[in-house]
TORSEDREN-416489 format. One record per atom (N, C-alpha, C, O): atom name; x, y, z. Coordinates in steps of 0.02 Angstrom, whole numbers. Last residue first. Layout:
BEGIN
(rec "CA" (X Y Z)),
...
This chain:
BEGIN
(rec "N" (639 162 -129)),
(rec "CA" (703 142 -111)),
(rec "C" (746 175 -155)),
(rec "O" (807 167 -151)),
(rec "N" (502 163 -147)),
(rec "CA" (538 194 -108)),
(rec "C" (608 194 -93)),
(rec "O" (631 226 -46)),
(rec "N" (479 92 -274)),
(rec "CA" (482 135 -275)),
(rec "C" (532 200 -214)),
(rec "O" (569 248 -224)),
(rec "N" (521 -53 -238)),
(rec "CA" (574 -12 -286)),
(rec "C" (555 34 -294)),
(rec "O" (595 63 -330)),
(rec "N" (418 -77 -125)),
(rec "CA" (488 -62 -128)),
(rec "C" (543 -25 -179)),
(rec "O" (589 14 -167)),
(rec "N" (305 -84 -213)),
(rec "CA" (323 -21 -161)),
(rec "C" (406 -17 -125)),
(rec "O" (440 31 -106)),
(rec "N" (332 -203 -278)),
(rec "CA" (315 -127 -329)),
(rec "C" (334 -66 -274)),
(rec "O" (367 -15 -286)),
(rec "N" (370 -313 -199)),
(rec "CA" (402 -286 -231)),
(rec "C" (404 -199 -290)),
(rec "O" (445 -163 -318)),
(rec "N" (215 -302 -145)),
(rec "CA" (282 -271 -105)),
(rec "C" (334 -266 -158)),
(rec "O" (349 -207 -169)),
(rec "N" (177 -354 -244)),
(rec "CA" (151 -293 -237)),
(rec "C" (185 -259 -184)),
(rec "O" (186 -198 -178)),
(rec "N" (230 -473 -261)),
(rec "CA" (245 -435 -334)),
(rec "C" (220 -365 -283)),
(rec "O" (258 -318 -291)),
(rec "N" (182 -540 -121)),
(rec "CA" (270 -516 -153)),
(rec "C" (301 -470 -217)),
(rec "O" (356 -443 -226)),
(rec "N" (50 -533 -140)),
(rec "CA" (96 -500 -102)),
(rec "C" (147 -486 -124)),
(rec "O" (164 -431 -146)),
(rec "N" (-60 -556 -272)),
(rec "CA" (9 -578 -276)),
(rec "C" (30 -528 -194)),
(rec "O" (17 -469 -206)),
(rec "N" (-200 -561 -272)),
(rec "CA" (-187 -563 -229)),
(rec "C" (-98 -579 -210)),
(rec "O" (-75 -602 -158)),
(rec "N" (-241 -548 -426)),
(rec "CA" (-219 -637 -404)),
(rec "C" (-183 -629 -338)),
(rec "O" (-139 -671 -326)),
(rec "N" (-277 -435 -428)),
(rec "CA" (-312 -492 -422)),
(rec "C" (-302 -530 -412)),
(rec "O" (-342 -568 -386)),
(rec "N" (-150 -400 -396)),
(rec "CA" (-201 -369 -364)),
(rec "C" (-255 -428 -361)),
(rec "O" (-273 -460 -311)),
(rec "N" (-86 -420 -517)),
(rec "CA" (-64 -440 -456)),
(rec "C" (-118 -426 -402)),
(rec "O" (-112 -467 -357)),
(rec "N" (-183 -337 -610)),
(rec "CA" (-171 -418 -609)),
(rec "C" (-139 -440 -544)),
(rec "O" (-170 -484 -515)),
(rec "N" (-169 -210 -552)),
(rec "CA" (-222 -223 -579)),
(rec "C" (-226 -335 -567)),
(rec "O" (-258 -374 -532)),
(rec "N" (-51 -136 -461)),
(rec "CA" (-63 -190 -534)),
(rec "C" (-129 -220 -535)),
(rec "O" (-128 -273 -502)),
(rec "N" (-97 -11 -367)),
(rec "CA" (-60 -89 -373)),
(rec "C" (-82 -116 -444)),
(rec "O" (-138 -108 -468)),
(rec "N" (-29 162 -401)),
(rec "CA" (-107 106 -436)),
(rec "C" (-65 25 -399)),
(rec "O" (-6 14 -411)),
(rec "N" (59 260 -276)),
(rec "CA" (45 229 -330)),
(rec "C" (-13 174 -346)),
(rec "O" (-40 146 -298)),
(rec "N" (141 401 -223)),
(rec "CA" (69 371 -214)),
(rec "C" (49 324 -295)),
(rec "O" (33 347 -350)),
(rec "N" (241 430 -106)),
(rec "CA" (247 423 -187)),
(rec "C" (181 392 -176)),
(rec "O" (168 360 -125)),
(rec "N" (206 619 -11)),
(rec "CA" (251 535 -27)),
(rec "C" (244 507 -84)),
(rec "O" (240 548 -129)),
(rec "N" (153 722 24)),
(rec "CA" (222 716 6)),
(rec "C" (264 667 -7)),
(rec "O" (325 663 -13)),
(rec "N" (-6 742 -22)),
(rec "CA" (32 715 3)),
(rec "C" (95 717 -30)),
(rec "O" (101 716 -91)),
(rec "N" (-91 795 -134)),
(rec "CA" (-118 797 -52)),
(rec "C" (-54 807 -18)),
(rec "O" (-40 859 10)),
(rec "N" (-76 763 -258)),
(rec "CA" (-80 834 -245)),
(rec "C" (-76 844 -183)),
(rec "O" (-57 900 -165)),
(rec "N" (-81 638 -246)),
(rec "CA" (-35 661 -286)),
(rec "C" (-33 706 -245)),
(rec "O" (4 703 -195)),
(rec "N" (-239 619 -220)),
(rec "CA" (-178 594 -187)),
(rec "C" (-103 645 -160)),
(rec "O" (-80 670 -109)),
(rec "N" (-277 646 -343)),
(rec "CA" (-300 676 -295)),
(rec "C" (-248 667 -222)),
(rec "O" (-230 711 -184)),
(rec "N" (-215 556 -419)),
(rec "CA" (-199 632 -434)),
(rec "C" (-216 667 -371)),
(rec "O" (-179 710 -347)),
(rec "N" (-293 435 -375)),
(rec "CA" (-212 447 -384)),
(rec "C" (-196 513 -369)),
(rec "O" (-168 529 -316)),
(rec "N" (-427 406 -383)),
(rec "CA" (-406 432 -336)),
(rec "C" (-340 460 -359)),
(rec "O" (-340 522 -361)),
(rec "N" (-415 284 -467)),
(rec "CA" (-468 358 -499)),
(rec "C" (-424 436 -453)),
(rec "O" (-403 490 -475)),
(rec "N" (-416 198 -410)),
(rec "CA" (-364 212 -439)),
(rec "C" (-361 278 -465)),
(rec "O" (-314 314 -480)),
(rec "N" (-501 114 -327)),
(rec "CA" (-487 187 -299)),
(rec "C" (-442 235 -364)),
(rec "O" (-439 297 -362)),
(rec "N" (-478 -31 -378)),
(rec "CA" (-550 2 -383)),
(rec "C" (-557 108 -369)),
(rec "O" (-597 149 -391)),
(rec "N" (-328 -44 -368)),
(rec "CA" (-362 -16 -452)),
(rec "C" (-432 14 -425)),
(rec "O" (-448 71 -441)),
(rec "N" (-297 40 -221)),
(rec "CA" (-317 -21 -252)),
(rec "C" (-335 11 -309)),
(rec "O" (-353 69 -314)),
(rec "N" (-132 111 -187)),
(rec "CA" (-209 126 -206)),
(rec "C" (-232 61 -246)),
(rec "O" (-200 34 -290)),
(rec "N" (1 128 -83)),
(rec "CA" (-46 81 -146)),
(rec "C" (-105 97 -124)),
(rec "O" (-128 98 -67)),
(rec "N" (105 278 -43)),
(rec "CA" (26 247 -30)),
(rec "C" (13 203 -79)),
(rec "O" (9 232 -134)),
(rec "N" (237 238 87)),
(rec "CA" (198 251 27)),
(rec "C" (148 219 18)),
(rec "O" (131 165 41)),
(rec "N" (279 276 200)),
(rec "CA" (336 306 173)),
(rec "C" (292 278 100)),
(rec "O" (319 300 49)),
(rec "N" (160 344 321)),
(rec "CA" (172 305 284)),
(rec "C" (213 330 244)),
(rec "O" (211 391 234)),
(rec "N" (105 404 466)),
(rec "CA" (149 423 423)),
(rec "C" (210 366 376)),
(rec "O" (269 353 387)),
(rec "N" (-2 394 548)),
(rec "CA" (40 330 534)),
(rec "C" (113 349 503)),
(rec "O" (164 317 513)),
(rec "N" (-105 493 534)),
(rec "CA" (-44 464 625)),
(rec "C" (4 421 620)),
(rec "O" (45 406 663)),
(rec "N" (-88 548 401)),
(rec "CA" (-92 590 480)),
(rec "C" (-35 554 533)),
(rec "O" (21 564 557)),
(rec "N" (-134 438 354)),
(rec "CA" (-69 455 338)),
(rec "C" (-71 499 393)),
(rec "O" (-47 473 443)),
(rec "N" (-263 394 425)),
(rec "CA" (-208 359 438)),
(rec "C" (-132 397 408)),
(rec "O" (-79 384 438)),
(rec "N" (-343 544 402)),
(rec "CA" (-305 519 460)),
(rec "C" (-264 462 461)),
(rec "O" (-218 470 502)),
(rec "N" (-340 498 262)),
(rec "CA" (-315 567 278)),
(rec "C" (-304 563 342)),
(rec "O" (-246 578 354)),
(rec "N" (-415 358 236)),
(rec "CA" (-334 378 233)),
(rec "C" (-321 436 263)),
(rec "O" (-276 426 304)),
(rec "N" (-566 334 274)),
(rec "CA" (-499 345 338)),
(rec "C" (-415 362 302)),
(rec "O" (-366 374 337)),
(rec "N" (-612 318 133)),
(rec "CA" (-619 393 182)),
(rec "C" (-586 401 236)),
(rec "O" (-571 458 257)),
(rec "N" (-531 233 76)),
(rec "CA" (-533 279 60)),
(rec "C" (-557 333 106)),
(rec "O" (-525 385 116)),
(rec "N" (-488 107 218)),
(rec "CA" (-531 119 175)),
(rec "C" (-514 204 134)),
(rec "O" (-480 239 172)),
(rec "N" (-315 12 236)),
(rec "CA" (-364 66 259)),
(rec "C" (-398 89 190)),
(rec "O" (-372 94 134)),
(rec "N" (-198 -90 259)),
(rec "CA" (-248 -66 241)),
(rec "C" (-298 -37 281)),
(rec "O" (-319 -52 337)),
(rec "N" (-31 -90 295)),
(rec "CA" (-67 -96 340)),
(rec "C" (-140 -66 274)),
(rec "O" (-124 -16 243)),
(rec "N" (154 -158 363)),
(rec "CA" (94 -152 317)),
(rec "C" (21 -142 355)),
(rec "O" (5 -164 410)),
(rec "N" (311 -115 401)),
(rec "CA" (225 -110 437)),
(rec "C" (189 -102 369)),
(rec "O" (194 -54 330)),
(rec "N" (446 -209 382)),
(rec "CA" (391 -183 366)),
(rec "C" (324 -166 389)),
(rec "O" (283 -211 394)),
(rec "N" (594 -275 362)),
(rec "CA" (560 -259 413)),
(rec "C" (494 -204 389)),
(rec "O" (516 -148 379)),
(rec "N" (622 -403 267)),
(rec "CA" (632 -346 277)),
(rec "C" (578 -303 331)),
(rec "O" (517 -313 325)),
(rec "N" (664 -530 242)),
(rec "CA" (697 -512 292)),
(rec "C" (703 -429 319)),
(rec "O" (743 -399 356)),
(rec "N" (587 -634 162)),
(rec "CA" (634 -563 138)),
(rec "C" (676 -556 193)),
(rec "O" (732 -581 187)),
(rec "N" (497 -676 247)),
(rec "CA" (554 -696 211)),
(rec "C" (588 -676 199)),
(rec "O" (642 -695 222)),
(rec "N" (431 -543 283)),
(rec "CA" (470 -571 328)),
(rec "C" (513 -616 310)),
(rec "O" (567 -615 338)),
(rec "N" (375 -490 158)),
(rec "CA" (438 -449 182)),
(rec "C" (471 -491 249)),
(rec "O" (527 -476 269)),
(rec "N" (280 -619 141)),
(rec "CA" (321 -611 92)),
(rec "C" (383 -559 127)),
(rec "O" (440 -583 125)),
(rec "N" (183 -567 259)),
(rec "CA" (219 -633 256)),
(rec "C" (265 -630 216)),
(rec "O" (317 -640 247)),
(rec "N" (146 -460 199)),
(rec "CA" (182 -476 258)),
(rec "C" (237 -535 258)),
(rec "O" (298 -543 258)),
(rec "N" (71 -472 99)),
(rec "CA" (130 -448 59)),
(rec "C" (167 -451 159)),
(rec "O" (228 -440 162)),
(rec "N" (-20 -575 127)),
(rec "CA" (25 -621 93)),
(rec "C" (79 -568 82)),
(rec "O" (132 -590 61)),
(rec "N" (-94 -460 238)),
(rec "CA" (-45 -518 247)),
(rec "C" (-11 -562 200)),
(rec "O" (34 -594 227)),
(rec "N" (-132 -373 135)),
(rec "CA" (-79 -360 160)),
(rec "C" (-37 -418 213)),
(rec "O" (23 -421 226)),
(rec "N" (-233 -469 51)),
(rec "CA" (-145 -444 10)),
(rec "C" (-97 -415 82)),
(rec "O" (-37 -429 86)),
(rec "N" (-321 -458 141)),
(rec "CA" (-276 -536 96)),
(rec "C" (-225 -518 115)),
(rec "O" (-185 -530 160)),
(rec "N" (-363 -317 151)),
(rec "CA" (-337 -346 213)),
(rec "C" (-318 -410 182)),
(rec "O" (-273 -425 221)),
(rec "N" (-421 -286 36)),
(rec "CA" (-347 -277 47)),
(rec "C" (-299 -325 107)),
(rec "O" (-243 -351 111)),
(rec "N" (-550 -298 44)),
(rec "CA" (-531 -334 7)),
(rec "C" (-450 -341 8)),
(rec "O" (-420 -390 -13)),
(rec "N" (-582 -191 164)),
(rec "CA" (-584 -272 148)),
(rec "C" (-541 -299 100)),
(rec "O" (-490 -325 122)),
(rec "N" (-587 -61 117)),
(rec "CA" (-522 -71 156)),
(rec "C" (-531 -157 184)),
(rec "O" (-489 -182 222)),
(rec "N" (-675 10 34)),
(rec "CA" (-699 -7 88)),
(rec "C" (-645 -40 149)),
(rec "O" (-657 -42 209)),
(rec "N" (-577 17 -84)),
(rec "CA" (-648 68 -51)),
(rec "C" (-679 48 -2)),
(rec "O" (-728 84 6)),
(rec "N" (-406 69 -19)),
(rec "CA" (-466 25 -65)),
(rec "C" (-510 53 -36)),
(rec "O" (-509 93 10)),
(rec "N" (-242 80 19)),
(rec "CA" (-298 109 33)),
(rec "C" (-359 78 -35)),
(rec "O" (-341 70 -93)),
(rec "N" (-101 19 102)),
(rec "CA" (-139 10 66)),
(rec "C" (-224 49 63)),
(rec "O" (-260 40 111)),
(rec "N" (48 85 132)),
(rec "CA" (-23 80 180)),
(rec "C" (-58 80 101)),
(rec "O" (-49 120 56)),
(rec "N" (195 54 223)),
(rec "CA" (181 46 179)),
(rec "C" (108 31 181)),
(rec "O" (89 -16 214)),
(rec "N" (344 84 301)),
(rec "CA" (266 86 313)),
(rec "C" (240 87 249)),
(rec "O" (267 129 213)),
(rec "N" (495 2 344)),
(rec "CA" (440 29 285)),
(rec "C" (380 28 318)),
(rec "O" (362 -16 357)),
(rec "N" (621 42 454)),
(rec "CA" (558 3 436)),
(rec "C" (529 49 393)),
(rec "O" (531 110 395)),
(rec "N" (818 44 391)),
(rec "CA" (747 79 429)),
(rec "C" (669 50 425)),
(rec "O" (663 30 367)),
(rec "N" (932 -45 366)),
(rec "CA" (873 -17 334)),
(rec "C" (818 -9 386)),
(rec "O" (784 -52 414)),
């Protein structure tokens, strides 16, 4: 299995930076090889640009965003769970971007 890029986007790209190390830490147990990485709403269009992410989590606060997304980009662009989100779950929120891309 090929590495996942997997790029979190929120409104200011703080609050994410938790989640993407507990959802790190969680794919290295796993054993799955993964670039995680958050970024604010106005830097996504260049991070998908240079990074070329295989999919986008949108924090609930951005969630608004989706469609707009949708329309942009050729990848799967999805809301993180609202609750996992808050309770900073990694593993539920890697587990959501995995069964999508896979």
């Amino acid at each position: 299995m090929s590495e996942k890029t997997i790029m979190l986007v929120c409104a200011a790209g703080m609050s994410t930076s938790l989640l993407v190390s507990k959802m790190q830490k969680a794919a290295e147990e796993k054993g799955i090889d993964a670039k995680i990485f958050a970024t604010s709403a106005s830097d996504a269009d260049a991070k998908i640009e240079s990074e070329h992410p295989d999919i986008l989590m949108l924090g609930p606060q951005v969630g608004y965003m989706l469609d707009d997304f949708k329309n942009r980009v050729s990848i799967p662009v999805e809301v993180i769970n609202m609750q996992d989100y808050g309770m900073m779950n990694g593993p539920k929120v890697l587990d959501q971007a995995l069964s999508i891309i896979d």
